[in-house]
C-alpha positions, -999 to 999 in steps of 0.1 A, spaced: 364 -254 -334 345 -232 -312 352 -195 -311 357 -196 -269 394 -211 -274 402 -178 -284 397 -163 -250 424 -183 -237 450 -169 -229 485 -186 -246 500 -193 -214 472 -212 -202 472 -230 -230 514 -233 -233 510 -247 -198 482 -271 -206 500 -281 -238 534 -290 -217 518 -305 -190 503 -330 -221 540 -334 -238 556 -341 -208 534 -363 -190 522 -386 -211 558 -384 -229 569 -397 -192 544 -421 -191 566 -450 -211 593 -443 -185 569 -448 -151 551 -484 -174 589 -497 -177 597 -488 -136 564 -506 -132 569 -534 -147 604 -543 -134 590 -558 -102 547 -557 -108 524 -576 -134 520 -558 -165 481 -562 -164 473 -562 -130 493 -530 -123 476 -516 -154 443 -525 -137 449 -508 -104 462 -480 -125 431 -474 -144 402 -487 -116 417 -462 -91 418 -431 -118 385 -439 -131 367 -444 -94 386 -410 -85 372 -391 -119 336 -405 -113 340 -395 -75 345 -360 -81 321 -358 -106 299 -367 -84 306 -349 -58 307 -313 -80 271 -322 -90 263 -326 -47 279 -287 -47 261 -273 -79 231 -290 -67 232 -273 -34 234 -236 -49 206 -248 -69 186 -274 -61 174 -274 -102 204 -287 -110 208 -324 -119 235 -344 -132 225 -367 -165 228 -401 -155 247 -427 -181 224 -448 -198 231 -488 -201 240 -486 -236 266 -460 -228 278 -480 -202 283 -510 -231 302 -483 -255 329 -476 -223 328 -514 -213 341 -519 -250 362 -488 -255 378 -494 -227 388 -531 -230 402 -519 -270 422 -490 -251 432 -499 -215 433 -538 -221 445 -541 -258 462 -508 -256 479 -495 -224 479 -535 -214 499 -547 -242 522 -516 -239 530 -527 -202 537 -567 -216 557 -554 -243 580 -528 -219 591 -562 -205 611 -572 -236 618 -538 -259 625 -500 -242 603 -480 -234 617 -452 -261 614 -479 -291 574 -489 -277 565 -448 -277 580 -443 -311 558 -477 -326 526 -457 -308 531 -428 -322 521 -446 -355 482 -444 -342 473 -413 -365 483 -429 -395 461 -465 -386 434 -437 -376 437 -424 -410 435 -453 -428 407 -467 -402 384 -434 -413 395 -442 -446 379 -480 -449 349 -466 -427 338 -440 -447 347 -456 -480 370 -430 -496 403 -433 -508 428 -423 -487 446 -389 -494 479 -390 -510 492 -378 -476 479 -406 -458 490 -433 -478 527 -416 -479 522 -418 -441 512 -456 -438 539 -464 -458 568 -444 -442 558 -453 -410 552 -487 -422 590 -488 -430 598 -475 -403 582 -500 -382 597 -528 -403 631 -513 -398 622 -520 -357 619 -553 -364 649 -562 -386 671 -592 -365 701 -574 -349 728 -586 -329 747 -567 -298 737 -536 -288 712 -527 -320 694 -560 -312 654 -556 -305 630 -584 -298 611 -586 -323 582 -602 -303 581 -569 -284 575 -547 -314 546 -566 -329 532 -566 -297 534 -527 -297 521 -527 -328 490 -548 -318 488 -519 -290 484 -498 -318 456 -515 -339 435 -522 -304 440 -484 -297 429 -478 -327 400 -499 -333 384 -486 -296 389 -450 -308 367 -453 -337 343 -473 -323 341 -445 -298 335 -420 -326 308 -434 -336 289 -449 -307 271 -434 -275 292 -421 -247 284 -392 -223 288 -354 -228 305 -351 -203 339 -357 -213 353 -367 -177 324 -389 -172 329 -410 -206 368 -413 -197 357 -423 -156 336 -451 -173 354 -459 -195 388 -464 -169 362 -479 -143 350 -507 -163 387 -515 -185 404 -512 -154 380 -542 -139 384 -561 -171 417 -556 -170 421 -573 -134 400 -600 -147 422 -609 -169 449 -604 -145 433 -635 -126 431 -652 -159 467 -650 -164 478 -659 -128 490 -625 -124 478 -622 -86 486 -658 -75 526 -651 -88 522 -617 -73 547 -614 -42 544 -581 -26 582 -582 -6 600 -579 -39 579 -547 -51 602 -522 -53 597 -486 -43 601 -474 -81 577 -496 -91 551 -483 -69 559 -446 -77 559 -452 -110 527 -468 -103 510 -437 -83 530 -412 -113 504 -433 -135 476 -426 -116 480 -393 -102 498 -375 -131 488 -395 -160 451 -404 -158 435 -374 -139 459 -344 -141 476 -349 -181 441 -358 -191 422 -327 -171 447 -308 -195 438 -325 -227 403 -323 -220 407 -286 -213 430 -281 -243 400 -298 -268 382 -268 -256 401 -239 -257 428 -245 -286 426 -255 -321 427 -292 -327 459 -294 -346 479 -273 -319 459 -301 -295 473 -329 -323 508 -322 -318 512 -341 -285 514 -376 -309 543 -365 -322 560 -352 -291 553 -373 -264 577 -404 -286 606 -371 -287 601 -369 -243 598 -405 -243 632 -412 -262 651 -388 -243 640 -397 -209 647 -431 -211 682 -424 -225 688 -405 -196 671 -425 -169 678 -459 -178 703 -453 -203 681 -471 -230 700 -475 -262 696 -449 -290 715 -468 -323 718 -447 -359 688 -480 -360 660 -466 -334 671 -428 -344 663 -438 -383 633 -458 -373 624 -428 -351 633 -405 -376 607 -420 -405 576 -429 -381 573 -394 -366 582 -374 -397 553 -394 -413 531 -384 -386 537 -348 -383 533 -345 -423 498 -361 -415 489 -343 -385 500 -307 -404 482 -319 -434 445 -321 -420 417 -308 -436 409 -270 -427 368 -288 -423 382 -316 -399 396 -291 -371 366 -264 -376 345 -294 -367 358 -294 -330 360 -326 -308 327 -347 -297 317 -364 -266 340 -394 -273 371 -376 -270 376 -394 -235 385 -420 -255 414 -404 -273 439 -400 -250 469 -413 -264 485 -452 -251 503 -439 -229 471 -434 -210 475 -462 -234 506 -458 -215 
């Protein structure tokens, strides 16, 4: 990681780091508001065109200001085949991530689909692992197959109060594999430099993809505006405003200026908000069942995240860490 994080000073970063844990921790709680009274994908869509036209917009228009103090200055336009890497990225992540997340808050809690998500740096590991051909480290495997069980445990038929739909974990954990697969496509295909320009593609373009499919799916036609509730739409505009532009601005300024473990540790934190926000705001259910579950999933991942190689965090982050953000942003 580059030496300039060290100039930082630990408040900056504290502050960065909790605005990361708590708002995209919160995120699960605003996606299950949502979707009580809008369409998972089309509100998704909004969500993500809006953020991504409002990145792109100020990019744009700090490139105007730099450009009248010097009129040298010029901003690097995206090439088409960068547009086709966030065209893709973004329909793995915003569609087949943050979308399935939405469909899936409308059957399971929103504390059970964060704790499933939080599984995405062991798939990552094992991704890397069949990419690059190696075997897997000890770690990792251990990791797969605790969170694996952990998973499994989710989707154990219940009865009463411990009972989960099953449909709504598997489709969390298809959330996870789409996250996943976009993520290391993004690794290792062309995106921008700028790291708020990859991400405002990226949100652009799988935002409109996203209300494509919204049409698809009938989503606007069974749409009917007078029963949108007012938490709906401010969880809707928490999305926006909170979660894709200021949450992000903070992980993107975190990449930056703190070591990427410390950075890391939001995967395993954001599940611990999410749980305990939705236990106190909609009084979601937490059974000896989620806790275990809970329990084995993110104890898996911090082993994993703690256990990375001294080389893989000197390395720093690339341009494609736009497409990192977690599901939240995935959700």
């Amino acid at each position: 990681m580059p030496t300039r994080h060290g100039r930082s000073s630990t408040l900056s970063v504290a502050l960065a780091l909790g605005t990361v844990y708590i708002v995209w921790g919160s995120t699960y709680l605003a996606i299950a508001y949502v979707v009580d009274t809008l369409p998972p994908i089309l509100a998704g869509g909004v969500r993500f065109l809006v953020a991504g036209s409002l990145l792109l917009a100020f990019i744009l228009a700090q490139a105007w200001w730099r450009r009248r103090r010097n009129p040298e200055a010029r901003l690097t336009r995206p090439r088409l085949i960068e547009w086709r890497t966030a065209a893709i990225v973004g329909t793995f992540l915003l569609l087949g991530g943050n979308g399935l997340v939405s469909v899936a808050e409308q059957r399971i809690p929103s504390s059970i689909a964060a704790v499933i998500i939080a599984t995405v740096p062991i798939w990552m590991s094992l991704g890397e692992a069949v990419l690059t051909r190696r075997m897997p480290s000890w770690l990792a495997i251990s990791g797969l197959v605790v969170g694996l069980v952990g998973v499994a445990i989710l989707l154990l038929p219940s009865e009463g109060i411990d009972a989960i739909d099953p449909l709504g974990v598997a489709i969390v954990v298809c959330s996870a594999l789409s996250w996943t697969a976009g993520s290391l496509y993004a690794r290792r295909a062309p995106l921008p430099a700028n790291q708020l320009m990859g991400s405002g593609m990226e949100q652009l373009v799988g935002g409109s993809v996203m209300l494509g499919v919204a049409v698809l799916l009938g989503e606007f036609a069974s749409l009917e505006p007078g029963s949108v509730s007012t938490e709906s739409l401010l969880g809707l505009l928490y999305l926006i405003v909170f979660g894709s532009l200021i949450a992000f601005t903070a992980y993107v300024w975190l990449l930056e200026h703190a070591p990427i473990s410390t950075v890391a540790t939001y995967a395993y934190v954001n599940p611990v908000v999410a749980v305990f926000l939705g236990l106190v705001f909609r009084e979601e259910p937490l059974t000896p069942r989620i806790l275990l579950a809970a329990v084995l999933i993110i104890g898996a991942v911090v082993a994993m995240v703690s256990g990375r190689p001294r080389e893989a965090e000197e390395a720093g982050p690339g341009p494609e860490v736009s497409s990192l953000e977690p599901a939240d942003d995935a959700a």
